[in-house]
C-alpha positions in Angstrom: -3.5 15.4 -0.8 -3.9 15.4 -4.3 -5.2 18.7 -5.2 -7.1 18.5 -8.3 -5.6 21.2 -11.2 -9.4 22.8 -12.9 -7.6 25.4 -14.6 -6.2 25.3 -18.0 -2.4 25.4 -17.8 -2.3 28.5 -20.2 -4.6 31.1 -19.1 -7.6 31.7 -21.6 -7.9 34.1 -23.7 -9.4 37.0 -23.5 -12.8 36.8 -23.6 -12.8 33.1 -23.1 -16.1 31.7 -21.5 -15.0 29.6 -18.0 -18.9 29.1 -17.3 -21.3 26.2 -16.8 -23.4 26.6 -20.2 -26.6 27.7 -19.1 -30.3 26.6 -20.5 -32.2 28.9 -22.4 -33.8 30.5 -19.2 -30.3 31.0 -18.4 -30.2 28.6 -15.7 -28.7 25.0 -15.2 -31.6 23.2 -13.5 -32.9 25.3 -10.4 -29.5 27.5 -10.2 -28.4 30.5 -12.2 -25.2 29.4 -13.7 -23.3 32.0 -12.3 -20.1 30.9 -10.6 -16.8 30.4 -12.7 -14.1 28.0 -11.9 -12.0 31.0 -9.7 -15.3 30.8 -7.3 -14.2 30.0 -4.2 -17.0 27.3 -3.4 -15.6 25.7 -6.3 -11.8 25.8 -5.4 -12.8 24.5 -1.8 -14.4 21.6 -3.7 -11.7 21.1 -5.3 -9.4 21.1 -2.6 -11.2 18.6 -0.5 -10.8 16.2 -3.5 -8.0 13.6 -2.4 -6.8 10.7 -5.1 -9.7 11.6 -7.3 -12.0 11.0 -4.9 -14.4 13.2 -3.8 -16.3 13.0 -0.1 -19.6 14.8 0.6 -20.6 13.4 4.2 -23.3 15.3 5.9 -23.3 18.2 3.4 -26.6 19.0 2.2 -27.3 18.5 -1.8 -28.9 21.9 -2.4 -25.9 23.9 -0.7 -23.1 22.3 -2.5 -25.1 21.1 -6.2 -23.7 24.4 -8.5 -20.5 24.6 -7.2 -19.9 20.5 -7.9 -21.9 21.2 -11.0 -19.5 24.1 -12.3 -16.8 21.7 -11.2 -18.0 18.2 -13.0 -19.0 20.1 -16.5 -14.9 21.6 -16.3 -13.0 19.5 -19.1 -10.3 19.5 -16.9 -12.0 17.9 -13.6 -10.2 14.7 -12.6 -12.5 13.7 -9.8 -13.1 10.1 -10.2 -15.3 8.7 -7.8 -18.0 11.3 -5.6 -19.9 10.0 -2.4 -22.6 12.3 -1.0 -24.3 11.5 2.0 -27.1 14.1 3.5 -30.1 13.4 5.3 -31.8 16.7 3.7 -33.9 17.3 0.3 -31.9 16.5 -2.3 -34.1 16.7 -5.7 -33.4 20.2 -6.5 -29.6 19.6 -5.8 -30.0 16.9 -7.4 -30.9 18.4 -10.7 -28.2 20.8 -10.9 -25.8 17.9 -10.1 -26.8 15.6 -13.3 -26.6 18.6 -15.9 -23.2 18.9 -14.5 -22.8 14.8 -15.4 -24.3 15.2 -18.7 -21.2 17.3 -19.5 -18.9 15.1 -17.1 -15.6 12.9 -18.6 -14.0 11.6 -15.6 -16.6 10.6 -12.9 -16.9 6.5 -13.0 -18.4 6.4 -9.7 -21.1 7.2 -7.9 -22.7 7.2 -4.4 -25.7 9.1 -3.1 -27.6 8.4 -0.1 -30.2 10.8 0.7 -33.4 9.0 2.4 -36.1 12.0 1.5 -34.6 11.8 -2.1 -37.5 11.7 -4.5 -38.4 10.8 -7.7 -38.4 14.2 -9.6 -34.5 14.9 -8.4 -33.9 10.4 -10.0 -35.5 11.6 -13.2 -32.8 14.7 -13.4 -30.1 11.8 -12.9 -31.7 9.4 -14.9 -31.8 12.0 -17.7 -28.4 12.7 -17.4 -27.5 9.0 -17.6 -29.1 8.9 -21.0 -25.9 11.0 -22.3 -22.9 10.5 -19.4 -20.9 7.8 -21.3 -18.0 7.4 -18.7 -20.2 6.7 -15.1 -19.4 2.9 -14.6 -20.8 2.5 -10.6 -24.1 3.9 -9.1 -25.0 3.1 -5.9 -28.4 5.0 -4.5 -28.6 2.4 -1.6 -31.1 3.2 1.1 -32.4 5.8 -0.5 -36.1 5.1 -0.5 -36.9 5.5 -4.2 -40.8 4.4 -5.3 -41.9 3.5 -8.2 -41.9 6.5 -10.3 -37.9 7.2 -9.2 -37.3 3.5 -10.6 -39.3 3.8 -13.5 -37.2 6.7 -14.5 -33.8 5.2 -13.9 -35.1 2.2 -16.1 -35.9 3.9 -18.9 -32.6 5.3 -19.1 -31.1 1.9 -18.9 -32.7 1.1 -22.2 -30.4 3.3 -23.5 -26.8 3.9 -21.3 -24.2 1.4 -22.8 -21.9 2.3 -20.3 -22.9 2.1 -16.2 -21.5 -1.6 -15.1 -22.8 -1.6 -11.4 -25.6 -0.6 -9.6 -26.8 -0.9 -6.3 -30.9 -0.1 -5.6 -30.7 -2.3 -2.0 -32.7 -1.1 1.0 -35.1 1.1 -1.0 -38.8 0.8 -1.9 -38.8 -1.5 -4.3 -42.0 -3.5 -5.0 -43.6 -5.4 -7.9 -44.4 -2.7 -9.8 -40.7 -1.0 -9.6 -39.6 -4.6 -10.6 -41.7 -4.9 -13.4 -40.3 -1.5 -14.9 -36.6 -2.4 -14.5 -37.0 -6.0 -15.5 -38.1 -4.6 -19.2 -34.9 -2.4 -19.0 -32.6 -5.7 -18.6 -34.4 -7.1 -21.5 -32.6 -4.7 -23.5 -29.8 -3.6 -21.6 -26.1 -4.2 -22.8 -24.0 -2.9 -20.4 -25.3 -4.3 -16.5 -22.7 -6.6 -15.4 -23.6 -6.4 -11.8 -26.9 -5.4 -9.9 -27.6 -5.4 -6.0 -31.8 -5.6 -5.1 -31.1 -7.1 -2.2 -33.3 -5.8 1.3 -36.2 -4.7 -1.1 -39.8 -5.8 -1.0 -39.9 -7.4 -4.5 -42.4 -9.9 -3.5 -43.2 -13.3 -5.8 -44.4 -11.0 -8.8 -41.8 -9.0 -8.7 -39.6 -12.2 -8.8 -41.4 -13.5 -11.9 -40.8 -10.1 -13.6 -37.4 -10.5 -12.9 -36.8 -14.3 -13.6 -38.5 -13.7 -17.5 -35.7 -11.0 -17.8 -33.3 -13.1 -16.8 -33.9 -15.4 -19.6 -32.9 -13.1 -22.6 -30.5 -10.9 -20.6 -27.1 -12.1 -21.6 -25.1 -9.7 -20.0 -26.0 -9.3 -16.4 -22.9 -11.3 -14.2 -24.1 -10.8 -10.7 -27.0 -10.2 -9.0 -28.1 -10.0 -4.9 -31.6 -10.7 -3.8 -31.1 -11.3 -0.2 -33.8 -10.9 1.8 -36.6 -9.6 -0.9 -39.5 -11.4 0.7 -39.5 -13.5 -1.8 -39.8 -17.9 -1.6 -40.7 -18.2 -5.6 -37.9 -20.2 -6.6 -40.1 -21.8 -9.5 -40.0 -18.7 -11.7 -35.9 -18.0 -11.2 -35.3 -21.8 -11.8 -36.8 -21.9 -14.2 -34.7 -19.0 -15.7 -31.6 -20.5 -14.8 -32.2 -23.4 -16.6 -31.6 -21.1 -19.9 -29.1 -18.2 -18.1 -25.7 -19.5 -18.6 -24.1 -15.7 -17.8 -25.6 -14.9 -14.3 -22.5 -16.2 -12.4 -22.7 -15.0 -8.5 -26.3 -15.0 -7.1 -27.0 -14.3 -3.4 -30.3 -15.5 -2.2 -29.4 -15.1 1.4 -32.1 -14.7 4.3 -35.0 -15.9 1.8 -37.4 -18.6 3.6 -37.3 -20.9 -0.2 -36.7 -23.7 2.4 -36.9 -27.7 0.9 -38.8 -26.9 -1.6 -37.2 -23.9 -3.0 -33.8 -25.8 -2.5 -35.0 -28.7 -5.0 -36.0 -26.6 -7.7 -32.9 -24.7 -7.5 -31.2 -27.6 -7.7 -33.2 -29.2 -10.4 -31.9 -25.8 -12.7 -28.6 -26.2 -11.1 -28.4 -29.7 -13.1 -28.8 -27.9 -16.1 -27.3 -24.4 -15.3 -23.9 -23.9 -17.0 -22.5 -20.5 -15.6 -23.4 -20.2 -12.6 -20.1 -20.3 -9.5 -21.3 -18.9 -6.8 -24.8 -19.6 -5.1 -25.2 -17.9 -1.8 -28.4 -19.6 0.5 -27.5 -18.5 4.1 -30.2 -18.3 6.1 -33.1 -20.1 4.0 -34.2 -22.5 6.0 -33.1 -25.4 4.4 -33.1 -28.6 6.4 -32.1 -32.1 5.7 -34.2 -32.6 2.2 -33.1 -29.6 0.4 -29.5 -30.6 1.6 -30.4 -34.1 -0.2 -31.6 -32.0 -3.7 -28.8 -29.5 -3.5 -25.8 -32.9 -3.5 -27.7 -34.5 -6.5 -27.5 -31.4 -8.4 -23.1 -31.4 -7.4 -22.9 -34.9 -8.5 -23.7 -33.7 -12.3 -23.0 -29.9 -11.9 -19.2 -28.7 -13.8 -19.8 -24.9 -13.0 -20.7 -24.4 -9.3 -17.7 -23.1 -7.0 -18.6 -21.2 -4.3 -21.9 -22.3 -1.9 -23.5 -20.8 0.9 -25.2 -23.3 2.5 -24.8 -21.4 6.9 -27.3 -20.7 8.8 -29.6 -23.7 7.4 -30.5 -26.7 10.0 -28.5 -29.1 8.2 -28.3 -32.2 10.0 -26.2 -35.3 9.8 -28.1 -36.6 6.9 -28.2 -33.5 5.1 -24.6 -33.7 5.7 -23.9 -37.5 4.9 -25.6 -36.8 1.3 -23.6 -33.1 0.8 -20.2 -35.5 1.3 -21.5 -38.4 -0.8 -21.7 -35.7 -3.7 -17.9 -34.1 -2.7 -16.7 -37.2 -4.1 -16.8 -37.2 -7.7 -17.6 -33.9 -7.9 -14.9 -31.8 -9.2 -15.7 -28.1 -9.2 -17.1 -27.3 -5.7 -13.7 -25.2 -4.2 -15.4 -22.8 -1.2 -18.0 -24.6 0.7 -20.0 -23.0 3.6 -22.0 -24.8 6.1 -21.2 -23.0 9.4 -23.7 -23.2 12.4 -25.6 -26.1 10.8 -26.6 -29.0 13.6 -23.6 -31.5 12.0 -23.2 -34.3 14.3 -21.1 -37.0 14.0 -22.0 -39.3 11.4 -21.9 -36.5 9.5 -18.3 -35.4 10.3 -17.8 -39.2 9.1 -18.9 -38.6 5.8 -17.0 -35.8 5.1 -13.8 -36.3 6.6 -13.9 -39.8 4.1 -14.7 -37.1 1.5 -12.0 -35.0 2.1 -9.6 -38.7 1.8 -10.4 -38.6 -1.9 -12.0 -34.9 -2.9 -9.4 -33.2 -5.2 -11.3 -29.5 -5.3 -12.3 -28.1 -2.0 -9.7 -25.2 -1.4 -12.2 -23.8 1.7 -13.7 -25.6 4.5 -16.3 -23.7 7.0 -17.7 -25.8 9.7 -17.5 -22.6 12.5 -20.3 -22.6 15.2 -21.6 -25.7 14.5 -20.5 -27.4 18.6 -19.7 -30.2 16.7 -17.1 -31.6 19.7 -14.1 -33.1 20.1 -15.4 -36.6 19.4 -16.9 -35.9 16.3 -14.5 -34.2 14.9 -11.7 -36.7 15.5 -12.6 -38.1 12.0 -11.6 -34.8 10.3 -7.3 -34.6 12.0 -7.0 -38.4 10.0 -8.3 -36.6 6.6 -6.4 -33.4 7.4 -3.3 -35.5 7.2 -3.6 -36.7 3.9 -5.8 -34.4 2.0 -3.6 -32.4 -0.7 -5.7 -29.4 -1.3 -7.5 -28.0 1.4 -6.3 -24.6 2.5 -8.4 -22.8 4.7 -10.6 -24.4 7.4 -12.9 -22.7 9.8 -13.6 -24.7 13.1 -14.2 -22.0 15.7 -16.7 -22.5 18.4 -17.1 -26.5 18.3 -16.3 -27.3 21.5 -12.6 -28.3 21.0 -10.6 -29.2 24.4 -6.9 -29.8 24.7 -6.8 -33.6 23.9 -8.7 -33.0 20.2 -5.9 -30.1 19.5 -3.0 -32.2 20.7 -4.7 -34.8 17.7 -4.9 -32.3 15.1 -1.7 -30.6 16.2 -0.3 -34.5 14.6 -1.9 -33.6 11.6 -0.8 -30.5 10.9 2.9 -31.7 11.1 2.1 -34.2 8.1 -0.6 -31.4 6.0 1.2 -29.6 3.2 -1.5 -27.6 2.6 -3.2 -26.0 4.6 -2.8 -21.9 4.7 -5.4 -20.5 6.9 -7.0 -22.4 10.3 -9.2 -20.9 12.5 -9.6 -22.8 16.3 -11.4 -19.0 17.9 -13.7 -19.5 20.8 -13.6 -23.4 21.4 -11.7 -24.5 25.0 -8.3 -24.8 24.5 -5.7 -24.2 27.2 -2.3 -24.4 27.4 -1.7 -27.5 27.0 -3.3 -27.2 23.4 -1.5 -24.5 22.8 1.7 -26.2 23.4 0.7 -28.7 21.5 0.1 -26.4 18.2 3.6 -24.5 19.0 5.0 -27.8 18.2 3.3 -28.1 15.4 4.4 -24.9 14.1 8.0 -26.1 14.8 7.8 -28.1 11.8 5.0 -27.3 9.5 5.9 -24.7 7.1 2.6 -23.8 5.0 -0.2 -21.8 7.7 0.5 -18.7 6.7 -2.5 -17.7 9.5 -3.4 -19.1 12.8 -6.6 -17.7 14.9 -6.5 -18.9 18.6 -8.4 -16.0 19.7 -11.3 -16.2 23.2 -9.5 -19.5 23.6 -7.8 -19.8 27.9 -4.4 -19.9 26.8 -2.6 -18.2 29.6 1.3 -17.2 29.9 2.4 -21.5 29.7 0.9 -21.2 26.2 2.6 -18.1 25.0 6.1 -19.8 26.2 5.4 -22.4 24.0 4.1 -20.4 21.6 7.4 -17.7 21.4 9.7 -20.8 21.1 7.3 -21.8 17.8 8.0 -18.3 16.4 11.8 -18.4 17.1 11.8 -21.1 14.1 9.2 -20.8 12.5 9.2 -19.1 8.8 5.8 -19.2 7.5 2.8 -18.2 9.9 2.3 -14.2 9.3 -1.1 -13.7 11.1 -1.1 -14.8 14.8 -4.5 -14.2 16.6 -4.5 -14.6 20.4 -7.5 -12.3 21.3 -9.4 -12.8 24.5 -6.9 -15.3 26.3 -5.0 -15.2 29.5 -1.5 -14.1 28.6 -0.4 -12.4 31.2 2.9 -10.3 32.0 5.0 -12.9 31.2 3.8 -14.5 28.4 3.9 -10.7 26.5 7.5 -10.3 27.3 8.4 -13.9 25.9 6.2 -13.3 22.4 8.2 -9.9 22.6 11.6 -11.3 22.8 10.6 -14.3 20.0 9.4 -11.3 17.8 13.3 -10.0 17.4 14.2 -13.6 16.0 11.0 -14.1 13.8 10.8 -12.8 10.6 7.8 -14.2 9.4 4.8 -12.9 11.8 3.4 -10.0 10.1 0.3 -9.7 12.2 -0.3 -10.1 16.3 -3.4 -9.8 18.1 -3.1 -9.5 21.5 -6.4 -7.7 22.2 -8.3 -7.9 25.8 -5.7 -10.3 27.5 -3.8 -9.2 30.9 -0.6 -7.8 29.8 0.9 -5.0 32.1 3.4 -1.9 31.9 6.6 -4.3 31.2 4.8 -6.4 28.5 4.3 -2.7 27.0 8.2 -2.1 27.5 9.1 -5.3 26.2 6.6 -4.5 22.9 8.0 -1.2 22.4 11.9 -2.4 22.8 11.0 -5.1 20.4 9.2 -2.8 17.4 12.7 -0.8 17.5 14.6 -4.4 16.0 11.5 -6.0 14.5 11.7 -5.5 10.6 8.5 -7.3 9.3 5.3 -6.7 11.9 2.6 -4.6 10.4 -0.2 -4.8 12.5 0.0 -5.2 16.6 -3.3 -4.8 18.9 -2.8 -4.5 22.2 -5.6 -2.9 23.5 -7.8 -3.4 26.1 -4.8 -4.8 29.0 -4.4 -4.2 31.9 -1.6 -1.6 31.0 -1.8 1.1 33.6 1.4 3.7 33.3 2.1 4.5 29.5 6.0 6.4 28.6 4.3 8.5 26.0 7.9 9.2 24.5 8.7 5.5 24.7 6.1 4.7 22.5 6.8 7.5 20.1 10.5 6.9 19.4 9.8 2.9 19.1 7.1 3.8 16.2 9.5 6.4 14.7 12.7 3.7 14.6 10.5 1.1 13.4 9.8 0.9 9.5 7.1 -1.4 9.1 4.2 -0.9 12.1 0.8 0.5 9.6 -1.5 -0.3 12.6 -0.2 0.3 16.5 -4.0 -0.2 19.0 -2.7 0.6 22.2 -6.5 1.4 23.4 -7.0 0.9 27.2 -10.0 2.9 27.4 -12.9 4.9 24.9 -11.1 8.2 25.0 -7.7 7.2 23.8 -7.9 7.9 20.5 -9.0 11.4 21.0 -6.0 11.9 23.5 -2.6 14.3 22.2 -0.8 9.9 22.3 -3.6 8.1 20.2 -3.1 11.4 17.3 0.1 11.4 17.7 0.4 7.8 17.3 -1.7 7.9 13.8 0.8 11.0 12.6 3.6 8.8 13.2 2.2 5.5 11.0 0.8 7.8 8.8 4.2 9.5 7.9 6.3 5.9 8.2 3.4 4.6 5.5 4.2 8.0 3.6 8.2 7.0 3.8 8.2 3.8 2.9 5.7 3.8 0.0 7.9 7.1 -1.1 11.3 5.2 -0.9 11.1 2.8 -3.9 10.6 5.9 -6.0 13.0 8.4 -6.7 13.1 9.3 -2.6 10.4 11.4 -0.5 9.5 14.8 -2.6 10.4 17.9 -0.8 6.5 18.5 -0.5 6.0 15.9 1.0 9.0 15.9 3.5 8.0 19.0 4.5 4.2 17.8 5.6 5.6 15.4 7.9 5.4 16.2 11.6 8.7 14.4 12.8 11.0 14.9 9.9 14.3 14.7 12.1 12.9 10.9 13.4 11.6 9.4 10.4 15.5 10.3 8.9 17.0 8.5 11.5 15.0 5.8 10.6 15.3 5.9 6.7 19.6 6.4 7.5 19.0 2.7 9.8 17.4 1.3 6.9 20.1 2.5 4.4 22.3 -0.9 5.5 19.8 -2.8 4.4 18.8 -1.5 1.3 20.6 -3.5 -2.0 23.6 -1.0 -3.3 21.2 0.0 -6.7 18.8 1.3 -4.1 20.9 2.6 -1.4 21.1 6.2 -3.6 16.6 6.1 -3.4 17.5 5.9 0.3 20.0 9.2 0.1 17.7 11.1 -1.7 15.3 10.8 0.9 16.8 11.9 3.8 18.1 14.8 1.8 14.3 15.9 1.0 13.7 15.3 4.8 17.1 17.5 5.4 15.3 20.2 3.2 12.4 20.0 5.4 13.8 20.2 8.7 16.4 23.2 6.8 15.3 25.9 4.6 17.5 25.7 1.3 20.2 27.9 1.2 20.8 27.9 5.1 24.0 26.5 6.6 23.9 23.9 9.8 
C-alpha cells in the first residue's frame, strides 16, 4: 500500500498552524474546523489511500466530509483520484468536501454517486470548481441532479479552464437542465469529453444542445445514448459546421430512416467526425442506403455502429458498394442485423478490393454456412483485415473446414471469433491444421461450440508448433478428461499461448493434475479458467506449490461451485498470484524491497521460484535476481540472526 506522507518532513515550528482555515464564523461549510492533520480520522484516511487513489464505498458523506476536507486542503496530500459512493444525504458533506477542493493541488479525479444528492450540496461543488485549477475528471453519474443542481454546475463551467471530462448520465436531466449547460459550452474552453447519455433530454433539449455545438470548438466527445430524443435535424444540422466533435454515441435512440438520412446528409459535409455509434436506432434498409452515400464522399469517418438495426441484404448490398472506394472506414459494426446472402455477396467482393477495414463484426446475425461461403474466398486474399467477429451464424463443420483453407493463405488476420455457432470436432481439427501453418491469429474464440476430447487432440498437436496464437477460448464445449490432459501436456512445448479458457467443459481430478503439473514448466500462461468441471477431489497443496513454482499465472479460476472463493483455497489462491504479481513486477528493479518481502505470506516459496528463474535471467540481470531472494531471506530471517 502506498501510504500517503501529510506531514511535512521537518516538524513545524512552534506555533505553526496545521488547520483547515476556517470562515469567518469559524467554520468550513457545516463543520467546525477543528481537527488537525495528527486526528486520527484523518490518518485513517490517509491510510486507506492506495496508489493515490482514494475509495469511499458505502461510507456516508456527512461522517467522513471534515476529515477528507482537512486532508484535501493539506499542501502535502497526494491523493489523486477519490470515489465516494453512499446511498445517504450527501449536501452537507458535500459542502465541507468542496472548501477542502477549493484549497486542493493534487485531486484530478472525481467520482460521487449519491442518489438523494441535491442541488444545494452541487452548488457547494460547483462553487468550488470556480477556483480548483487541477480537477480534470467529474463523474456525478446517477446521481439524480434537477435542474437547479445543473444550473449551478453550468455556471461554473463558464468559468473553470481546467476539468476535461464529465459524466452527468442517468440523472434528471430535461430540457431546461439542457438549456442551462448548453449556454456553458458556448463559452467553455476546457470540455474535451461529456457523457449525457440515459437522460431525458427530449427534442428541445437536443436543439439547445445542437446550437451549442455549432460555436463550441473544443468539445471532442460526447454520448447521447438513449436521451429520448429522434431530432436528428437540429444535431445535423450542427454537424454540418462542427469539425471538432470526433466520437458521438447515439446508441438506443429511435432516429430510424429518417434520422439516418439527415445524419448522413451532415456526414457528407462533416470533417472531424471518426466515430459514429447508432446501435440500436432502428435503422432499416433505407437509412442503410443514406448512411453508404455519405461513405462514398466521407474522408473522416472510422469507426460505425451500425448493430442492433434490421439491416437487410439490401441495406447490406449498398453498405458494400460504398466499402469500395471508400478509404477511411477501419472498424465496422453490423452485428445481429438480418444479412442474408446476397448481402454476404456484396461484401465479401468488397473486402476483394477494400484497402481500410481493420475490423469486421458480423456476430449474431445466423447468417449460415451457405451464405457465408462467399466471405473464406475474400478472407484469402484480403491484406488488411484483422479482426472478424462471426459468432452465432450457424457455422457447421463443412463451412469451418472451408475457412480453415483460408486462413492457411490470410496474412492478416489477428483476432477471429467462431463462439456459439455448431462446430464439432471435425471443425476443430480442421482449424488445428490451420494453426499448423498460419502464423498471425494472435486470438482464437471457439467457446459454446461441441468440440469434445477428438478436438482438443487435434487442437494440442496445433499448439505443440504453433508460435503465434496467445488467447485460446474453448468455453462451454465437451472436452473431457482426456482432451484436458493432452492441451496440458502441449502447454509444456508451447510458448506462445498466453491465455486458456477452459470454463464449464467436463474435465475431471486428472485433467486438474495434469494442469497443475504443467503450470510448474509452463513459462508464458497468464490466465487459465477452469471453473465450473466436473472436478470433484481437489490436492489443496498441489495447487498451491504449482502456483508458487510458476512465475507467470496472474489469474488461476478453479471455481466448481458459489462458495469457493470465500473458502481458506480460493484466498489462498489470490495471496499466492498476488505475491508472484508483486515478484515479478519487483524483479526488473533493483530486487523485492525488504518491506515488501516481508508482506508476503510464502516468502520461503516464492524464493524458490525467483532462484529457478535465476537460469534464465540474461547475466546483467541475474544480480536484480540475487538481490531479491536476499530481501525474501531478510524476511523469512530477522537481520543479524545466524541459520
Amino acid at each position: 500500500m502506498n501510504v500517503l506522507n501529510l506531514l511535512p518532513s521537518e516538524a513545524p515550528a512552534a506555533g505553526a498552524n496545521n488547520k483547515l482555515p476556517r470562515a469567518g464564523n469559524g467554520q468550513v461549510g457545516p463543520f467546525a474546523a477543528s481537527m488537525t492533520l495528527d486526528d486520527p480520522r484523518v490518518r485513517r484516511l490517509d491510510a486507506m489511500a492506495e496508489n493515490g487513489v482514494l475509495q469511499l464505498n458505502g461510507s456516508a458523506i456527512d461522517e467522513m466530509a471534515e476529515p477528507l476536507a482537512v486532508l484535501l486542503a493539506s499542501p502535502h496530500c497526494t491523493v489523486t483520484r477519490i470515489c465516494i459512493s453512499t446511498n445517504r444525504e450527501g449536501d452537507a458533506g458535500l459542502a465541507c468536501l468542496s472548501e477542502g477542493l477549493r484549497r486542493n493541488a493534487s485531486v484530478v479525479d472525481l467520482e460521487i454517486r449519491c442518489p438523494k444528492l441535491a442541488s444545494t450540496g452541487l452548488a457547494a461543488l460547483s462553487a468550488a470548481l470556480k477556483v480548483n485549477r487541477t480537477l480534470v475528471a467529474l463523474n456525478l453519474e446517477g446521481n439524480r441532479i434537477d435542474a437547479v443542481g445543473v444550473g449551478s454546475l453550468s455556471e461554473a463551467l463558464k468559468v473553470n479552464a481546467t476539468l476535461a471530462r464529465l459524466n452527468l448520465a442517468r440523472n434528471a436531466i430535461g430540457a431546461r437542465s439542457m438549456a442551462a449547460l448548453s449556454e456553458a459550452l458556448k463559452v467553455n474552453r476546457a470540455l474535451v469529453a461529456l457523457n449525457l447519455g440515459e437522460n431525458e433530454i427530449s427534442d428541445d433539449g437536443m436543439a439547445a444542445l445542437s446550437a451549442a455545438l455549432k460555436v463550441n470548438r473544443t468539445l471532442a466527445t460526447l454520448d447521447l445514448r438513449a436521451i429520448c430524443s429522434s431530432d436528428m435535424m437540429s444535431l445535423s444540422e450542427a454537424l454540418t459546421v462542427n469539425d471538432t466533435l470526433a466520437t458521438l454515441h447515439l446508441k438506443r435512440n429511435a432516429i430510424g430512416d429518417h434520422g439516418a438520412a439527415l445524419l448522413s446528409a451532415a456526414l457528407k459535409a462533416n470533417k472531424g467526425l471518426t466515430t459514429l455509434d447508432l446501435d440500436y436506432c432502428e435503422i432499416e434498409d433505407d437509412g442503410a442506403a443514406s448512411l453508404s452515400e455519405a461513405l462514398k464522399v466521407n474522408r473522416s469517418l472510422a469507426t460505425l455502429y451500425l448493430g442492433n438495426n434490421n439491416i437487410r441484404h439490401d441495406g447490406m448490398t449498398r453498405v458494400a458498394e460504398a466499402l469500395k472506394v471508400n478509404r477511411a472506414l477501419s472498424r465496422l459494426y453490423v452485428e445481429d442485423n438480418r444479412i442474408d446472402a446476397a448481402g454476404m455477396v456484396a461484401l465479401s467482393e468488397a473486402l476483394m478490393t477494400n484497402r481500410a477495414l481493420v475490423t469486421l463484426d458480423l456476430g449474431l446475425c445466423a447468417i449460415g454456412s451457405v451464405a457465408l461461403a462467399p466471405l473464406w474466398k475474400a478472407l484469402a486474399t484480403n491484406r488488411t483485415l484483422a479482426t472478424l467477429n462471426l459468432a452465432y451464424n450457424k457455422l457447421d463443420d463443412d463451412s469451418v473446414v472451408a475457412l480453415s483453407e483460408a486462413l492457411k493463405a490470410n496474412r492478416t488476420l489477428v483476432t477471429l471469433n467462431l463462439a456459439m455457432n455448431g462446430i464439432e470436432d471435425e471443425g476443430a481439427a480442421a482449424l488445428a491444421e490451420a494453426l499448423k501453418v498460419n502464423s498471425t491469429l494472435v486470438a482464437l474464440d471457439l467457446g459454446a461450440n461441441a468440440i469434445g476430447d477428438h478436438g482438443a487432440a487435434a487442437l494440442s498437436q496445433a499448439l505443440q508448433v504453433n508460435s503465434t496464437l496467445a488467447t485460446l477460448s474453448l468455453k462451454s464445449n465437451r472436452i473431457g478428461s482426456v482432451g484436458g490432459i493432452l492441451l496440458s501436456e502441449a502447454l509444456q512445448a508451447n510458448a506462445a499461448l498466453a491465455s486458456l479458457h477452459l470454463f464449464g467443459n467436463e474435465l475431471d481430478d486428472a485433467a486438474l493434475v495434469a494442469l497443475l503439473e504443467t503450470l510448474k514448466v509452463n513459462r508464458r500462461l497468464e490466465n487459465l479458467d477452469i471453473a465450473y468441471n466436473k472436478i470433484r477431489l481437489i490436492d489443496e497443496d498441489a495447487v498451491l506449490n504449482a502456483l508458487t513454482v510458476n512465475r507467470t499465472l496472474d489469474r488461476f479460476d478453479l471455481r466448481q461451485d458459489h462458495r469457493f472463493d470465500d473458502s481458506p483455497l480460493g484466498r489462498s489462491i489470490r495471496q499466492i498470484l498476488l505475491e508472484n504479481t508483486k515478484v515479478r513486477s519487483a524483479l526488473p528493479d533493483a530486487g523485492l524491497s525488504l518491506e515488501l518481502a516481508s508482506g508476503l505470506a510464502y516468502p520461503r516459496q516464492v524464493m524458490h521460484a525467483i532462484t529457478q528463474e535465476l537460469a534464465f535471467l540474461p547475466p546483467g540481470r541475474r544480480e536484480e535476481g540475487r538481490a531479491t531472494i536476499r530481501a525474501l531471506q531478510a524476511a523469512i530471517q530477522p537481520p543479524g540472526k545466524n541459520n
